[in-house]
PADREN-109949 format. One record per residue: residue in one letter; x, y, z negated of N, C-alpha, C, O in turn. Coordinates in pm, whole numbers. Each point is the difference from the previous one (the first is absolute). Last residue first. Layout:
[A [X Y Z] [X Y Z] [X Y Z] [X Y Z]];
...
END
This chain:
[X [10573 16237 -14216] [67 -97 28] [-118 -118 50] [36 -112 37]];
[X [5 640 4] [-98 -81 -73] [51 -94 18] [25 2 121]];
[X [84 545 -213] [65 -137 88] [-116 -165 -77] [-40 -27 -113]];
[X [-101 615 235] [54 -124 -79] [71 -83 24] [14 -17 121]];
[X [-280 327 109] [55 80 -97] [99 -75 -58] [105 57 -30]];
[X [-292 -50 562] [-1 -69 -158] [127 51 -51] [112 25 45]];
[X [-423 269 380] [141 -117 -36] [-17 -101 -179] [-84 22 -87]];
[X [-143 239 618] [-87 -22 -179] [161 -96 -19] [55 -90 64]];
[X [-45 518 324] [-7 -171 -4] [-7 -22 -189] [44 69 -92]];
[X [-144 295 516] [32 -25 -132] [12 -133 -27] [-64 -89 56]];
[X [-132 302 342] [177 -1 15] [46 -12 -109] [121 22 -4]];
[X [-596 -34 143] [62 88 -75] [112 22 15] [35 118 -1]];
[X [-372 -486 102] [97 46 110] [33 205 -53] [-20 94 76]];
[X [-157 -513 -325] [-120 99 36] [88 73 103] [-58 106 22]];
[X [428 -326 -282] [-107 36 -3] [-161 119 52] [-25 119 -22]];
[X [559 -299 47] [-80 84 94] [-152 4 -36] [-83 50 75]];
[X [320 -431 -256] [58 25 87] [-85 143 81] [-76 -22 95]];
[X [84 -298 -639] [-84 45 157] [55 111 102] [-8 113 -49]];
[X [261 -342 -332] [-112 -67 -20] [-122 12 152] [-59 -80 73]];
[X [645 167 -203] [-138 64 83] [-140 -98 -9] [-14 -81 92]];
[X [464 126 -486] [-43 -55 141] [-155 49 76] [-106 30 -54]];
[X [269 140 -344] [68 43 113] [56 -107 119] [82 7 91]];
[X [-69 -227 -525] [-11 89 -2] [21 96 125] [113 10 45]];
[X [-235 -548 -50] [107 133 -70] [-35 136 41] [-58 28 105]];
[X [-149 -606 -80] [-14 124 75] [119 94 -127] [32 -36 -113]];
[X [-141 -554 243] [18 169 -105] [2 94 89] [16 -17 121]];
[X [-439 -189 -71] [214 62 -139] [30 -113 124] [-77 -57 77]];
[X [-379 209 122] [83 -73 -23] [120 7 -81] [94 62 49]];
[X [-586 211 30] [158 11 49] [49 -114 -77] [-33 -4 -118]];
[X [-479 243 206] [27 -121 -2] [144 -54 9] [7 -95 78]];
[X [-382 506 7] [93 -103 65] [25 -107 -156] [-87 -26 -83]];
[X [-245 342 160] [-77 -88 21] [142 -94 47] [-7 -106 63]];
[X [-30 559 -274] [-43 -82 -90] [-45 -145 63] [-71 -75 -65]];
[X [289 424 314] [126 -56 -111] [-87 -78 -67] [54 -103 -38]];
[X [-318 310 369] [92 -90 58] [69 -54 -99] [11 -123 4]];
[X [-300 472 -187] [-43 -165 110] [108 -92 -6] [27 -91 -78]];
[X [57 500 -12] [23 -48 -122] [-68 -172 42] [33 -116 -23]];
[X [32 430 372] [69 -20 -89] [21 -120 -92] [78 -95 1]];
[X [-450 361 95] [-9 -118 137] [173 -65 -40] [0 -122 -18]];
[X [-137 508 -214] [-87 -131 -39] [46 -127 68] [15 -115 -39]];
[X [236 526 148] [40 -67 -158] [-91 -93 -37] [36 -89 -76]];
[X [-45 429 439] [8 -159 25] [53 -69 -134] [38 -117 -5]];
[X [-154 640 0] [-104 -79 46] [5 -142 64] [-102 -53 44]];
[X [514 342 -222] [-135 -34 -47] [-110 -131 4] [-17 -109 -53]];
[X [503 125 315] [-105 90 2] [-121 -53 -112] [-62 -107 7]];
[X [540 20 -90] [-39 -60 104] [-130 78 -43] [-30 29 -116]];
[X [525 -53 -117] [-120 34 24] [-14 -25 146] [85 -15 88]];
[X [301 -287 -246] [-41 186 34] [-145 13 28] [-55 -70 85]];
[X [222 -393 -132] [145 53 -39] [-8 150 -31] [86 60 -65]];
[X [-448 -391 -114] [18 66 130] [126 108 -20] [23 83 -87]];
[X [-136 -515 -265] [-6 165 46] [15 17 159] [61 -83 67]];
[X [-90 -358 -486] [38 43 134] [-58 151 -4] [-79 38 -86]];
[X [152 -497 -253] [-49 120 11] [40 65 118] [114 -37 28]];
[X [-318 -446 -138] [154 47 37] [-5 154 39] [-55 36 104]];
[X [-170 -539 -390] [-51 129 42] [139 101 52] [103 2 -67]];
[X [-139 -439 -166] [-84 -49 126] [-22 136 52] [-82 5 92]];
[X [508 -187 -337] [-70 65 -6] [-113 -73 155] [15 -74 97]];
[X [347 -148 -101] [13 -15 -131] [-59 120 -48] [60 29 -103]];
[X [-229 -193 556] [153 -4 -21] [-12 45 -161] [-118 19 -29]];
[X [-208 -246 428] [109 -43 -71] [114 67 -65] [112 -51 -1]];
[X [-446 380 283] [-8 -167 -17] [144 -85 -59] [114 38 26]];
[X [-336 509 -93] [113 -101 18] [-43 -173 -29] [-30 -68 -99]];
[X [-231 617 227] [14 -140 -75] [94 -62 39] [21 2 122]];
[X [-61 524 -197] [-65 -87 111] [26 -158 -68] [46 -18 -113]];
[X [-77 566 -33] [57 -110 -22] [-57 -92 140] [-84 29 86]];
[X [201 551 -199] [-101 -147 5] [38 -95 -23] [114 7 -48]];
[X [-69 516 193] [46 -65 -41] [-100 -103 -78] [-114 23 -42]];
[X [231 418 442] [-92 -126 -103] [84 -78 -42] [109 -21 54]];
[X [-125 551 92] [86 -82 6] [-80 -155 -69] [-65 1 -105]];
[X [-141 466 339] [27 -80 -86] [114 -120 4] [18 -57 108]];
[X [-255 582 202] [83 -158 -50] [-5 -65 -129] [-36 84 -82]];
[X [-224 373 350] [24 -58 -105] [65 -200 41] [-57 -102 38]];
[X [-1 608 187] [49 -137 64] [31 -73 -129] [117 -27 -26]];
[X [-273 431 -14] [-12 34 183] [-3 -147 68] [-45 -41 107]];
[X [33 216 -609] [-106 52 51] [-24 -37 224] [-82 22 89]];
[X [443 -179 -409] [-119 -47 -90] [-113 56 92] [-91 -76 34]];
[X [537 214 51] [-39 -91 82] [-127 -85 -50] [-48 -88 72]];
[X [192 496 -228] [-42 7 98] [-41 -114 46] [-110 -12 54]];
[X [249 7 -482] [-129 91 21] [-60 20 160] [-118 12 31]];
[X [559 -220 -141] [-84 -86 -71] [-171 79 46] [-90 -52 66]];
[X [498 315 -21] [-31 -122 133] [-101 -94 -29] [-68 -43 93]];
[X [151 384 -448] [-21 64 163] [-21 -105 58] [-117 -24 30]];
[X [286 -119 -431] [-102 43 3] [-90 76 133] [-116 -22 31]];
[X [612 -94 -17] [-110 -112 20] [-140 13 -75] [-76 -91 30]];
[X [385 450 -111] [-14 -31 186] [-93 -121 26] [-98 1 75]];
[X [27 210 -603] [135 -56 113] [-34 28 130] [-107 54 29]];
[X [-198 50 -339] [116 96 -57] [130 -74 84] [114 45 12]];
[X [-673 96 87] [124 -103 -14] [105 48 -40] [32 118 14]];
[X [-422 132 75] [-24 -60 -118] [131 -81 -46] [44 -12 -115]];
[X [-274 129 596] [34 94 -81] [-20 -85 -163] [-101 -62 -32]];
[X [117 6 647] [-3 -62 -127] [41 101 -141] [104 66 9]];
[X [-318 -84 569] [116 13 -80] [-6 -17 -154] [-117 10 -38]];
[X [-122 -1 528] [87 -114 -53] [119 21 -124] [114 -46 -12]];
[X [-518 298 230] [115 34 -16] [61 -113 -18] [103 59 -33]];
[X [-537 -230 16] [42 76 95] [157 98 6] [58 -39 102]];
[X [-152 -195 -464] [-35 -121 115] [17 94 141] [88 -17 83]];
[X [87 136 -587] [-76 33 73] [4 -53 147] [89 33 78]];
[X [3 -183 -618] [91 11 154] [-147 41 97] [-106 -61 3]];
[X [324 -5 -550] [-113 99 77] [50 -35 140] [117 17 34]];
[X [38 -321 -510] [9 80 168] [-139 87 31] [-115 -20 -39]];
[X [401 -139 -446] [-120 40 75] [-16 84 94] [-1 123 5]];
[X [383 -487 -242] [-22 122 55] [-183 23 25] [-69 -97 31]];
[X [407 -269 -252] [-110 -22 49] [-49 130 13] [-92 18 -80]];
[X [499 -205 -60] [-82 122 -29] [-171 39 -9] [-79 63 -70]];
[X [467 -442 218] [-102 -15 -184] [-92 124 11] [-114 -1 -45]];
[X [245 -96 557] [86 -74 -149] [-113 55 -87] [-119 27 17]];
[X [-103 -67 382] [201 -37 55] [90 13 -102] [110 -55 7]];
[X [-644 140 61] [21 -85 -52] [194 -34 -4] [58 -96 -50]];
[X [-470 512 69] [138 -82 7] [59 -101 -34] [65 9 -103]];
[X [-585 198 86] [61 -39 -32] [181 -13 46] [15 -119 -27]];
[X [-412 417 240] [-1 -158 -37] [135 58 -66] [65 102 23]];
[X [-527 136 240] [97 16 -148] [72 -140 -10] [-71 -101 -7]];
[X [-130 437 455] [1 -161 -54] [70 13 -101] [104 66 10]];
[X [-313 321 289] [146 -19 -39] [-73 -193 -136] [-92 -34 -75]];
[X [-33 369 589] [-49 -80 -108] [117 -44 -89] [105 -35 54]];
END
């Protein structure tokens, strides 16, 4: 079965052919078009990014990311958890907001410095 997607890994934005069974990819013009195509079809990740809330500090909103993609299909449950904390300033940049999230081995860090 061959799946049509997009490339998303720079501007080109390539048009993948990747055949699900062969596992193989036709269309890409980089290497990370290849890996992108496979792992879209075998083990799709996402990287998130978000905000969470800051009590007392000179913004009320604190932008954060997950240090490295993290499987697809927990990005709701995810987005749960970050939309229900609640972080204290100051906080800085690439401090660890959530520790191992969803037990991933990723950890959600802040973007910013918040006084």
């Amino acid at each position: 079965m061959i799946k049509r997607l997009i490339c998303i890994n720079c501007p080109r934005g390539c048009y993948l052919n990747v055949d699900i069974d062969r596992l193989t990819v036709e269309g890409n013009s980089c290497i990370k078009g290849k890996e992108y195509g496979l792992n879209e079809v075998t083990n799709p990740v996402r990287i998130i990014t978000t905000t969470v809330k800051v009590i007392e500090g000179d913004h009320k909103l604190l932008p954060v990311k997950t240090e490295k993609a993290i499987p697809k299909n927990m990005k709701f449950k995810c987005m749960e958890i970050l939309n229900s904390l609640a972080i204290n300033a100051p906080i800085k940049a690439g401090d660890i907001i959530v520790k191992n999230i969803l037990d991933t081995g990723v950890n959600v860090i802040a973007c910013k410095n918040i006084d």
